[in-house]
C-alpha positions in Angstrom: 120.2 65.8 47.8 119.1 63.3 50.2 122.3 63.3 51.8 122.5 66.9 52.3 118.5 66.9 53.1 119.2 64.6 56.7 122.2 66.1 58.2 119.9 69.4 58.1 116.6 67.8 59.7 118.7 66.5 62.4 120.7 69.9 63.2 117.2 71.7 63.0 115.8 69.4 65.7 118.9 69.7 68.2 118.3 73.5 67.6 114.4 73.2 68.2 115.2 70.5 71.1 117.8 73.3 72.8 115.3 75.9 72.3 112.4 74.1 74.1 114.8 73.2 76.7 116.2 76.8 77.1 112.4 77.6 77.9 111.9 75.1 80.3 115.2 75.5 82.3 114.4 79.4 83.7 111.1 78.3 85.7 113.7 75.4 87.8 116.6 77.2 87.9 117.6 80.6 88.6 121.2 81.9 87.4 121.2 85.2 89.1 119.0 85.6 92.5 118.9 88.2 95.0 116.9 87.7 97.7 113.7 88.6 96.3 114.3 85.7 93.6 115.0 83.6 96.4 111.7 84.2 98.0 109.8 84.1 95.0 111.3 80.8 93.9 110.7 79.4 97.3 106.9 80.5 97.1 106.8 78.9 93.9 107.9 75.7 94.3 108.4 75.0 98.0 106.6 71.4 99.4 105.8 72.6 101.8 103.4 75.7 100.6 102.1 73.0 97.2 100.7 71.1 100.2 99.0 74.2 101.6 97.6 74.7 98.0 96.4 70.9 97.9 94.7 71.0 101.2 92.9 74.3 100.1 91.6 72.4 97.5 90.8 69.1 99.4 88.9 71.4 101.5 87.2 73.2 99.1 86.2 69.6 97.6 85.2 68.6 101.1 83.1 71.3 101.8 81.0 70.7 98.1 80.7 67.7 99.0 78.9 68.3 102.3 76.5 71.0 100.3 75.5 68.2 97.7 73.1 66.6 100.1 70.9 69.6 99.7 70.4 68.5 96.1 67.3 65.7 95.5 69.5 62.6 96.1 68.3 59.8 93.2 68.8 55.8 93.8 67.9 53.0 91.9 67.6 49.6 93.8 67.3 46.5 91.9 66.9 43.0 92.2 66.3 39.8 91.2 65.1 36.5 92.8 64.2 32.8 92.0 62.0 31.0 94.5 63.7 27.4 94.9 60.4 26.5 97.1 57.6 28.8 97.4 56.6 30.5 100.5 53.2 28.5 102.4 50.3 30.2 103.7 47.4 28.8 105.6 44.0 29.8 104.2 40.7 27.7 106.0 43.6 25.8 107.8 45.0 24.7 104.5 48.5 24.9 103.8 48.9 26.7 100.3 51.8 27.3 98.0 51.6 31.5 97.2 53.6 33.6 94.7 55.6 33.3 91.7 58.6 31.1 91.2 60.4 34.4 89.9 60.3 37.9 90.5 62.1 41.1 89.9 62.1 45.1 90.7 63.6 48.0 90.4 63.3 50.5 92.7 63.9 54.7 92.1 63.5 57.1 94.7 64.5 60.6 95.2 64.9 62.0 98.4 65.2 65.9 99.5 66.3 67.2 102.3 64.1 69.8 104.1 65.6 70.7 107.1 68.8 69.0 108.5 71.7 69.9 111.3 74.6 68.5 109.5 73.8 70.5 106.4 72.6 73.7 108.0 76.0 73.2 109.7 78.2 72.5 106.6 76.3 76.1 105.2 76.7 78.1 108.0 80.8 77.4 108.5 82.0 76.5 104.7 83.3 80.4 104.7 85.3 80.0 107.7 86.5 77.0 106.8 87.5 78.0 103.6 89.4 81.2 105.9 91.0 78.9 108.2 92.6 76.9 105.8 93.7 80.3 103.8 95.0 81.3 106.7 97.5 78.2 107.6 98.7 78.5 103.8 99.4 81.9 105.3 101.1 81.0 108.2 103.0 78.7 105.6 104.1 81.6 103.5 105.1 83.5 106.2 107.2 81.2 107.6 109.0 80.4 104.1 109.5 83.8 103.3 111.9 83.9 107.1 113.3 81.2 107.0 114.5 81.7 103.1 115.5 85.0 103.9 117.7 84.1 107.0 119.3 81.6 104.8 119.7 83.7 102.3 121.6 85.9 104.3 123.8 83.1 106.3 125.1 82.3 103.2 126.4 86.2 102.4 127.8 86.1 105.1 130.1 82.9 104.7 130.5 84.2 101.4 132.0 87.3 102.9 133.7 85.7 106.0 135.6 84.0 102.7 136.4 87.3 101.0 137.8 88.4 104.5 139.9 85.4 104.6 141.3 85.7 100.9 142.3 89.2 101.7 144.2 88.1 104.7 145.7 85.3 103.0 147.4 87.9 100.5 148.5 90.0 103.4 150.2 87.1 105.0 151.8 85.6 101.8 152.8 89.3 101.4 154.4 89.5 104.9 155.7 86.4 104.8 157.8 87.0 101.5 159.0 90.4 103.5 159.8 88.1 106.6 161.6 85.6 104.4 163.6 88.3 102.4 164.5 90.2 105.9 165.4 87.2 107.0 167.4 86.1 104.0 169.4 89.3 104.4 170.0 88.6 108.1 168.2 91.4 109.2 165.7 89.4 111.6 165.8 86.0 112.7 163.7 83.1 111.1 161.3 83.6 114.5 159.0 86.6 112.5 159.4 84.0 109.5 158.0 81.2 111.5 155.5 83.5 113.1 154.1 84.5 109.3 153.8 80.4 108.2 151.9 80.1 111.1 149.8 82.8 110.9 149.3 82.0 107.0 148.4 78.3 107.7 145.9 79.3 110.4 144.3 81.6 107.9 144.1 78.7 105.4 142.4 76.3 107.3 140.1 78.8 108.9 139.5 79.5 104.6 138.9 76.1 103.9 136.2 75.5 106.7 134.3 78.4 105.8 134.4 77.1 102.0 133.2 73.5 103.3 130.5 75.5 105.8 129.1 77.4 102.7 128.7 74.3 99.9 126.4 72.9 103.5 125.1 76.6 103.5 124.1 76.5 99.9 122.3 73.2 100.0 120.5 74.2 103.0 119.2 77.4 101.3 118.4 75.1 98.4 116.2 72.6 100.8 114.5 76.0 102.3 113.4 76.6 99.0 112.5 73.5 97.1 115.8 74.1 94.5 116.5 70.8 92.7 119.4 69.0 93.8 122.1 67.0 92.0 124.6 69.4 91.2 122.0 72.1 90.2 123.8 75.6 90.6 122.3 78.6 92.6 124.3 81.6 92.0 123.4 84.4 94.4 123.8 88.4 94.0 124.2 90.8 96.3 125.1 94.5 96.5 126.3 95.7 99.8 125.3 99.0 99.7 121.6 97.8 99.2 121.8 95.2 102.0 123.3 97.7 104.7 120.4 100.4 103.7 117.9 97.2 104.5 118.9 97.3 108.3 117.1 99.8 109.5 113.7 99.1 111.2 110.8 101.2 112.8 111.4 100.9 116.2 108.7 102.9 117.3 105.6 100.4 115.9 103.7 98.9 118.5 102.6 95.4 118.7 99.0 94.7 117.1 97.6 91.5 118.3 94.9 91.1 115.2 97.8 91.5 112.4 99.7 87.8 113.7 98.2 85.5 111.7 98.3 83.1 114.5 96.0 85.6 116.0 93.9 85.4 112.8 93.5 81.8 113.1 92.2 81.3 116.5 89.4 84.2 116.1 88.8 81.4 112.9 88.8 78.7 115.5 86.5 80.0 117.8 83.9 81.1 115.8 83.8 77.5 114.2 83.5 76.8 118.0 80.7 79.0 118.4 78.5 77.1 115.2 79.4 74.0 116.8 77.6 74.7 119.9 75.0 75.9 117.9 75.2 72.5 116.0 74.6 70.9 119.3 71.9 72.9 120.6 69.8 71.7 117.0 69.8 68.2 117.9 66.4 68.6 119.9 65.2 69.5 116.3 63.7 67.0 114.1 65.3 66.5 110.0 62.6 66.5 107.8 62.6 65.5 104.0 60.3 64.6 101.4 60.5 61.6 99.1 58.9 60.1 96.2 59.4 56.1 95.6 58.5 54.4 91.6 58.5 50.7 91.7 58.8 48.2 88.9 57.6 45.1 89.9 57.9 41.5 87.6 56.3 38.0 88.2 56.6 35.1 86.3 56.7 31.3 86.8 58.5 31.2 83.6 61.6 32.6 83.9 61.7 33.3 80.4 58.3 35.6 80.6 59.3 37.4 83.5 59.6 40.7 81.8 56.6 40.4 80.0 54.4 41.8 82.8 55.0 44.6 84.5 53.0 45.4 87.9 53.6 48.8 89.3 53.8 50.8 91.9 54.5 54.5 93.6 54.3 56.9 96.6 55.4 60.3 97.8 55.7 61.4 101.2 57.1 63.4 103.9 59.9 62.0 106.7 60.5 63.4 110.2 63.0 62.3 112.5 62.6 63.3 115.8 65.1 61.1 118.8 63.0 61.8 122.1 65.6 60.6 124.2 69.4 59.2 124.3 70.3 59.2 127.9 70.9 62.8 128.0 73.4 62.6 125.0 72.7 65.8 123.4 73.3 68.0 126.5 76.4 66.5 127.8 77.2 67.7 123.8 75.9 70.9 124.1 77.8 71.1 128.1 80.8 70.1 125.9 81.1 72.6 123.4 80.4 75.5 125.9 83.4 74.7 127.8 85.1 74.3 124.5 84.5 77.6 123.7 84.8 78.9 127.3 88.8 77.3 127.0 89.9 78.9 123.7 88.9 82.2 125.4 92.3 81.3 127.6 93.7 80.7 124.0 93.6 83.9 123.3 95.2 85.8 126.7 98.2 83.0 126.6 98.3 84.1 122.3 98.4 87.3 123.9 101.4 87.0 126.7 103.7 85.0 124.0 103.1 87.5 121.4 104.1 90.3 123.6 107.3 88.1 124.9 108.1 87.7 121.1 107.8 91.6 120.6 109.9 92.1 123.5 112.7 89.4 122.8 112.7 90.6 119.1 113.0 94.4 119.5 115.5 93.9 122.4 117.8 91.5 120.2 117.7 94.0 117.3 118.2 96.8 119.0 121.4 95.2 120.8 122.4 94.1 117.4 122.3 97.1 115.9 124.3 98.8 118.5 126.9 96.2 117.8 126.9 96.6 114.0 127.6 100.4 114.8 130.2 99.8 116.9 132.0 97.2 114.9 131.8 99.5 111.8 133.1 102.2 113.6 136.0 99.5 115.1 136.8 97.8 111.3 137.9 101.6 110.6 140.3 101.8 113.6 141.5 98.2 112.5 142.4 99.6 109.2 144.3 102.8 110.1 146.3 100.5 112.6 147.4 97.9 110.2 148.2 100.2 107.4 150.2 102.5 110.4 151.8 99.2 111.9 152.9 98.4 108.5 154.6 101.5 107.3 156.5 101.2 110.8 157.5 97.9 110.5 158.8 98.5 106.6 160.8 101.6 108.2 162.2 99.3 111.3 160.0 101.0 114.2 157.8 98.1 114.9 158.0 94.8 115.0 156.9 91.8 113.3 154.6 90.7 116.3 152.7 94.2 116.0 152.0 93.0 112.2 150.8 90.2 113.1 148.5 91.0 115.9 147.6 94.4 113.5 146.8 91.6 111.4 144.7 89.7 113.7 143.0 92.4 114.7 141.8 93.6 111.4 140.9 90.3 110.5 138.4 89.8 113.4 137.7 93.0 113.2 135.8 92.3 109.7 134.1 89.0 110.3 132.8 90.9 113.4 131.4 93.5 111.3 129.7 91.1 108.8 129.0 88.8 111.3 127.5 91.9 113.0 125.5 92.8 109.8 123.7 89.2 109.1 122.4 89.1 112.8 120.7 92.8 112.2 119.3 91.4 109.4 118.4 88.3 110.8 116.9 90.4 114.0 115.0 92.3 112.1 113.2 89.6 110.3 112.5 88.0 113.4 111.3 91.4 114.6 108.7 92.1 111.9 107.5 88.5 112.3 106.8 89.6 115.9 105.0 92.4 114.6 103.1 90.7 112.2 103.9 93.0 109.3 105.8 90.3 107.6 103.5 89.6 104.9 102.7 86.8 102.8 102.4 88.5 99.7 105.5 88.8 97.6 
């Protein structure tokens, strides 16, 4: 029984360890991703965006711990001293030995704050702050979600610049086996032979550096996203039909300054400007808090008896700060943060001018692009109809083997064109929204 009993327990934990594993493994890795997965993955794990997260939260710690000093701060000060000689006095010109050999105290006051700058100016900007540092997590996002989607894209399109090169390799193996027999049978010369190995071999290389370009491709896309390394596979899906009906773009939105985040952020930035002028211009106000003091006080000779005694004392009062004058300090500050506020005013016309430069840039790339997709689509067509027409001729002895392989040529370019064509009207178009601003953060 017992020998059957432990090969079970140990087959029943493998199982449970798979199993557990099996659960773990989807939140790392993704088997099948589009480019939504890609995004979402990224958003999920990238550094870049857990150190917008962390600082959110350092803030938010930073900012409590500003507010705290509005709470009744409590301290307890205590000491302990041994008098090797004893302090002299003169009383009727008589030197005389005063005091205690030992004494001890403890000290606990609480202090509140009443009126203060530095709090009232923690109070008055922890919102904004908390906004401004939403708002680079933002910015963050933003920038993950285009810069994952570009690579997402560049490597479709190596992947497809590879199917356009495996197709062509089986045309020129194909033509060269014709060449070969044609030439085997004396109809042609080995020159069309020659032609198709070379044609073939140019083809293979151009294969194999767009199969080395995409692992590179792959890893980068990886890196954009925060994918783990070492081997880990990312397996990307794609369905052409969906991607082509993804290029087209509104053309006719107009720029909107407040929807750029970076736009966002400086209207953040200046109003933190503003409470730091006002900041300024409450240093010719006195702080003012209250405190109470308790005092524990011990004497003894004896060390031994020192705590047998104890001799108290206490107070409350009021404290008010006031500095009269530091050299006209506080309103070279105050001087300092008008003109701080005055610049970022500038801020916001140059914001203005490179926002409007991006529009421009990115709607005239697109709309470029786009043309050329069009007119590559309608040209990979043509390319077809010629090569299948050039081929049919050259089987039936009208053309020659030079018009197959420029057909060829030409059909090959004309689809890495197209694709090539189709990522950079994708890539535009990101670049165009991002101009716009109405490529979002949430995903």
């Amino acid at each position: 029984m017992k020998k059957v009993f432990f090969p079970v327990v140990v087959i029943s934990m493998l199982f449970l360890t798979g199993s557990i594993y099996a659960q773990q493994s989807p939140d790392s890795l993704l088997s099948q991703a589009t480019v939504e997965d890609c995004i979402r993955y990224a958003l999920a794990h990238q550094p870049v965006l857990k150190q917008s997260q962390l600082d959110e939260e350092i803030t938010e710690r930073t900012i409590k711990s500003k507010l705290a000093d509005w709470y009744p701060q409590v301290n307890l000060d205590y000491n302990i001293q041994h008098y090797l000689e004893l302090p002299t006095s003169f009383f009727q010109n008589q030197p005389t030995k005063i005091g205690v050999t030992n004494s001890s105290a403890a000290l606990f006051s609480l202090n509140q704050n009443l009126f203060s700058r530095d709090l009232l100016l923690a109070s008055n900007t922890a919102r904004d702050v908390r906004k401004q540092v939403r708002q680079n997590s933002t910015r963050n996002r933003i920038d993950v979600i285009s810069d994952v989607s570009k690579g997402y894209y560049d490597v479709l399109l190596t992947k497809k610049q590879i199917e356009v090169l495996d197709e062509d390799v089986v045309r020129l193996e194909r033509s060269l086996k014709d060449a070969y027999n044609q030439y085997q049978s004396g109809v042609v010369d080995k020159i069309d032979y020659k032609r198709a190995t070379i044609s073939l071999n140019n083809t293979r290389a151009q294969r194999k550096g767009a199969q080395e370009q995409l692992t590179a491709k792959i890893e980068y896309l990886k890196q954009l996203m925060g994918y783990p390394t070492g081997g880990s596979e990312l397996s990307l899906v794609y369905d052409t039909t969906e991607v082509t009906s993804q290029l087209a773009a509104d053309t006719a939105i107009m720029v909107d300054y407040k929807s750029r985040i970076e736009y966002q952020l400086l209207q953040t930035q200046q109003t933190l400007l503003k409470a730091d002028l006002q900041y300024n211009k409450w240093s010719f106000l006195p702080s003012l808090s209250a405190f109470i003091n308790y005092s524990f006080a011990y004497q003894h000779n004896e060390f031994a008896k020192l705590y047998d005694h104890n001799y108290p004392n206490s107070l409350l009062g009021l404290k008010l700060s006031l500095p009269i004058f530091q050299g006209s300090k506080r309103i070279h500050n105050i001087r300092q943060a008008e003109l701080q506020l005055k610049r970022i005013d500038w801020d916001f016309i140059t914001l203005k001018n490179q926002i409007n430069t991006q529009y421009t840039a990115a709607m005239a790339v697109y709309r470029s692009n786009l043309n050329d997709y069009t007119v590559l689509k309608e040209n990979l067509e043509v390319a077809k109809d010629v090569y299948n027409m050039v081929q049919l001729q050259y089987k039936a002895g009208v053309k020659t083997y030079l018009d197959v392989i420029i057909s060829e040529t030409d059909l090959r370019s004309a689809q890495l064109n197209y694709f090539n064509a189709m990522y950079q009207v994708l890539s535009s178009k990101i670049d165009l929204q991002k101009a716009l601003g109405t490529l979002t953060a949430n995903y």
